[in-house]
C-alpha positions as CSV (number, residue, x, y, z in Angstrom):
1,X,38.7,28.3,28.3
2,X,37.3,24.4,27.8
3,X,33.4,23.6,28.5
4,X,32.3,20.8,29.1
5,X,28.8,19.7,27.8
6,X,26.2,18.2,30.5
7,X,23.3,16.9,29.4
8,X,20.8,16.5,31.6
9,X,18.9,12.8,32.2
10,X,15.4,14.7,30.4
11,X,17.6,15.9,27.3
12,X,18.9,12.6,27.1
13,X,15.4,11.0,27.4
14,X,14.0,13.1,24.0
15,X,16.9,12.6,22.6
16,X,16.8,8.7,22.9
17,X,12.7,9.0,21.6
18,X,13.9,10.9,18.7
19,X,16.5,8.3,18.3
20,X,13.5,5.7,18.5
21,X,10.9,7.1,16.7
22,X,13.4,7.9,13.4
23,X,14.6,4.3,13.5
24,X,11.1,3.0,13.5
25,X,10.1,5.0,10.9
26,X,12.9,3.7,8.8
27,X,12.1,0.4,9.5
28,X,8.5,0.8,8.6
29,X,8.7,1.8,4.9
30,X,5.8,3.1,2.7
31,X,2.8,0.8,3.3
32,X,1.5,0.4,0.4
33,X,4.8,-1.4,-1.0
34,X,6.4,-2.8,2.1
35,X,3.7,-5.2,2.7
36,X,3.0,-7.8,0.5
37,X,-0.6,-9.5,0.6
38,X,-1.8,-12.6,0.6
39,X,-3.5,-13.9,-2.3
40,X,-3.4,-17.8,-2.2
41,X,-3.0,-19.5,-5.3
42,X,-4.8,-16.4,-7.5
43,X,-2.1,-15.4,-10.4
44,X,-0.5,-11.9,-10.7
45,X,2.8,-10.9,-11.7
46,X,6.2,-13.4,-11.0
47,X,7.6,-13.1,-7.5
48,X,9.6,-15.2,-5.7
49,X,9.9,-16.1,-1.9
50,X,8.1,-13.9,0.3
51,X,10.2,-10.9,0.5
52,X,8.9,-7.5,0.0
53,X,11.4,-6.6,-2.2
54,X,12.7,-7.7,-5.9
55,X,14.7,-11.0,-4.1
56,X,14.8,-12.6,-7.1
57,X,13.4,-11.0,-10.2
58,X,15.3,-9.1,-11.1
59,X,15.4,-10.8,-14.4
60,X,11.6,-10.2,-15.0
61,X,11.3,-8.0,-18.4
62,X,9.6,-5.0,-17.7
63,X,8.9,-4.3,-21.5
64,X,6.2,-7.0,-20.6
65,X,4.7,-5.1,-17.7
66,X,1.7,-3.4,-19.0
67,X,0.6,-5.9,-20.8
68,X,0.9,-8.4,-17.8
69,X,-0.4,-6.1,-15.8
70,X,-3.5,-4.9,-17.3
71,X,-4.3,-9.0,-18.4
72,X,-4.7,-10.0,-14.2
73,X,-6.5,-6.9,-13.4
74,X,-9.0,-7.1,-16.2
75,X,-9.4,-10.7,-15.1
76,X,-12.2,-11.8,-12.7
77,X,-10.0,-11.8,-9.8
78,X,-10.4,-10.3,-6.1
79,X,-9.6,-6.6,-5.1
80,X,-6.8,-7.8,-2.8
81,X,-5.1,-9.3,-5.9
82,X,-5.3,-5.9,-7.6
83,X,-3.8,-4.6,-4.9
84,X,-0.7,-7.4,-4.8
85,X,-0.4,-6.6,-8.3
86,X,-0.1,-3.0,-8.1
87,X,2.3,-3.1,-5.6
88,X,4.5,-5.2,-7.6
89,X,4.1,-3.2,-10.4
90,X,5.5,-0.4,-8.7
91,X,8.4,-2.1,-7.6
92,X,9.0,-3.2,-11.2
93,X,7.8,0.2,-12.4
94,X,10.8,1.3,-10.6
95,X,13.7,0.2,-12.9
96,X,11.9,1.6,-16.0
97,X,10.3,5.0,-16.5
98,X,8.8,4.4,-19.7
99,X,6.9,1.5,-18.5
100,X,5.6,3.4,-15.5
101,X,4.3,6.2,-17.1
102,X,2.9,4.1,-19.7
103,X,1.0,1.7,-17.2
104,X,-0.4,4.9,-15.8
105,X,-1.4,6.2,-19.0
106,X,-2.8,3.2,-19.6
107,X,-4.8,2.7,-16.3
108,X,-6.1,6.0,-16.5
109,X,-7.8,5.8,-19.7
110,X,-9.2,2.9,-18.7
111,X,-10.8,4.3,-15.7
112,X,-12.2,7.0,-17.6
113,X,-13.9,5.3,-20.7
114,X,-16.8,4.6,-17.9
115,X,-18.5,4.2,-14.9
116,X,-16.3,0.9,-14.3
117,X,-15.0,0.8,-10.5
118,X,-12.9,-1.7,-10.2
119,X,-10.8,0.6,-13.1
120,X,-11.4,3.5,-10.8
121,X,-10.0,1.8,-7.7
122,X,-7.3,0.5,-10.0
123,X,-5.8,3.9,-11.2
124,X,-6.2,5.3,-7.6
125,X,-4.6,2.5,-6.1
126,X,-1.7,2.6,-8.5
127,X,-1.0,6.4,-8.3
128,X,-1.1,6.3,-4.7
129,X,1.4,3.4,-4.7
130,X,3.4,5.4,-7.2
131,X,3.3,8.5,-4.7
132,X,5.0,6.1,-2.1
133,X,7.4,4.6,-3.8
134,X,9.1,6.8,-6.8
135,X,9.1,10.1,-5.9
136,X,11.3,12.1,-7.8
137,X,10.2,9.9,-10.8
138,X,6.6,9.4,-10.1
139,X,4.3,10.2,-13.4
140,X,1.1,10.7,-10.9
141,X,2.4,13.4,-9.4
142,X,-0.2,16.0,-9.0
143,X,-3.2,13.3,-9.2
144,X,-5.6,12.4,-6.4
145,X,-5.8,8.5,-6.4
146,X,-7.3,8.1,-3.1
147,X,-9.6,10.3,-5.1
148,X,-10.6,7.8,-7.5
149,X,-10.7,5.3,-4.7
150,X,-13.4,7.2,-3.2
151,X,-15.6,7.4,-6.1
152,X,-14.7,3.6,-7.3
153,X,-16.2,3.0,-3.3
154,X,-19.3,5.2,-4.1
155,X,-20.2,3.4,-7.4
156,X,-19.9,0.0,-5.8
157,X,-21.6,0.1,-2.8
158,X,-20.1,-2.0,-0.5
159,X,-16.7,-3.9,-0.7
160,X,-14.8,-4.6,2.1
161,X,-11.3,-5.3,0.1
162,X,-12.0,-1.9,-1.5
163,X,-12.1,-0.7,1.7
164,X,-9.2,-2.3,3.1
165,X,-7.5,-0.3,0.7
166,X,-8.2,3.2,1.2
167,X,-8.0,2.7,5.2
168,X,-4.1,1.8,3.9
169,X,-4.0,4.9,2.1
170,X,-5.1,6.8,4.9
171,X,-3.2,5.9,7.6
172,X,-1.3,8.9,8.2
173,X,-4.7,10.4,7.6
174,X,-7.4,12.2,7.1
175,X,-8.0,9.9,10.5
176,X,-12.2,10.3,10.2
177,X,-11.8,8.7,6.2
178,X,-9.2,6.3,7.4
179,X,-11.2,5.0,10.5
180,X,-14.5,4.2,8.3
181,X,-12.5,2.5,5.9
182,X,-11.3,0.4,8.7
183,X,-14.3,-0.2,10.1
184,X,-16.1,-1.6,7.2
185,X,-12.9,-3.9,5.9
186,X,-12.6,-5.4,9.7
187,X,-16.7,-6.0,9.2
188,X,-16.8,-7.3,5.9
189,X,-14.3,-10.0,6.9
190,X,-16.9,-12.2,8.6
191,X,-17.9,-13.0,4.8
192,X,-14.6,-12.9,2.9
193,X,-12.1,-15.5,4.1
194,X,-9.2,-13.8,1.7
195,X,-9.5,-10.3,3.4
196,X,-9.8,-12.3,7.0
197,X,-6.3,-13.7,6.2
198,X,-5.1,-10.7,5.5
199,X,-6.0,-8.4,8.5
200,X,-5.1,-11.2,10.5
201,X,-1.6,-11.2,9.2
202,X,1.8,-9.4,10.5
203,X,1.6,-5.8,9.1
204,X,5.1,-5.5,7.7
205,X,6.5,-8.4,9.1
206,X,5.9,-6.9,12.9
207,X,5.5,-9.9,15.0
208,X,3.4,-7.2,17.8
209,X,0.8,-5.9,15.3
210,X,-1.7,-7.8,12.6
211,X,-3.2,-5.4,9.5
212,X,-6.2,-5.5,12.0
213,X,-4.2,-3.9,15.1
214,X,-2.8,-1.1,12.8
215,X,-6.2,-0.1,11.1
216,X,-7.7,-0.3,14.4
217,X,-4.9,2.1,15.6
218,X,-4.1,-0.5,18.5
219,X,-0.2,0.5,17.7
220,X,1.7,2.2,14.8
221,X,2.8,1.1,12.1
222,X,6.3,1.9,12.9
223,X,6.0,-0.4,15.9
224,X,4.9,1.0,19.2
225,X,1.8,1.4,21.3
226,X,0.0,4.3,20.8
């Protein structure tokens, strides 16, 4: 005996949200390396074009990467730019193992020879980055960067970049954590016309949402009102 298979139009409704919700999800990508910042004319690691992705340097020697690295962020240069940094990093960190675990290494004993934040929020931003992005590979499995973010917040009282980027690490959460970071970034913008730039820009090239309409939960990141 043949059956035939109705659907009915509410099955098919779910069905097309699940559809919906997947694909946007997909197209979303891990935060922390999908979306490039903005960081003027300030110097951190080669990049070409405006992509997220390695368009274009692919040639870049990561046996340099640690080195290159560590020499911007131990400059005197804006959080944001740490933050650009690290996320390319990663993405280089990517092709080469050795030089991941080594920046990590690295980073970490840096943020523990003292009170220093800036090396604090440095190791916690990189780990989470590395959480995001290599997986199977990541050497910072197991550690708590947002962690380290939080205590690199507490030593340095107030800093709006800073906060900018824990309320990206938390956006899936915990959503009390993620909405105070959020808060004091969107504030501390009034005085700091690099962070104003970048909440005002598109949040992973989304034309419907800025940085600012994501950490203010105004939509999702994957795209659709909330």
């Amino acid at each position: 005996m043949k059956h035939s298979l109705a659907f009915s139009p509410r099955f098919a409704q779910r069905v097309g949200l699940v559809v919906l919700i997947l694909a946007g999800s997909a197209l979303a990508g891990p935060p922390l390396i999908c979306h490039p910042f903005d960081i003027g004319d300030a110097k951190s690691l080669p990049w070409t074009g405006s992509a997220w992705n390695l368009s274009g340097n692919q040639s870049y020697d990561t046996g340099n990467l640690v080195r290159d690295t560590i020499t911007i962020l131990d400059a005197n240069t804006p959080v944001i730019v740490h933050m650009e940094t690290l996320r390319r990093a990663t993405l280089f960190a990517q092709k080469d193992p050795r030089a991941a675990k080594e920046l990590l290494t690295r980073l970490h004993a840096r943020a523990t020879a003292g009170e220093d934040a800036l090396a604090l929020f440095d190791l916690g931003y990189l780990a989470e980055t590395y959480h995001q992005w290599l997986k199977g590979q990541d050497p910072a499995a197991g550690l708590d960067g947002y962690g380290f973010v939080k205590k690199a917040l507490t030593l340095r009282g107030s800093d709006a970049e800073m906060e900018l980027g824990a309320a990206l690490i938390t956006l899936r959460g915990p959503h009390q954590d993620h909405l105070e970071h959020s808060q004091r970034a969107i504030a501390g913008a009034k005085a700091d016309a690099l962070l104003a730039s970048n909440l005002a820009s598109r949040f992973l090239g989304n034309e419907r949402q800025t940085v600012a309409d994501v950490l203010t939960r105004k939509t999702n990141f994957a795209g659709g009102e909330q």
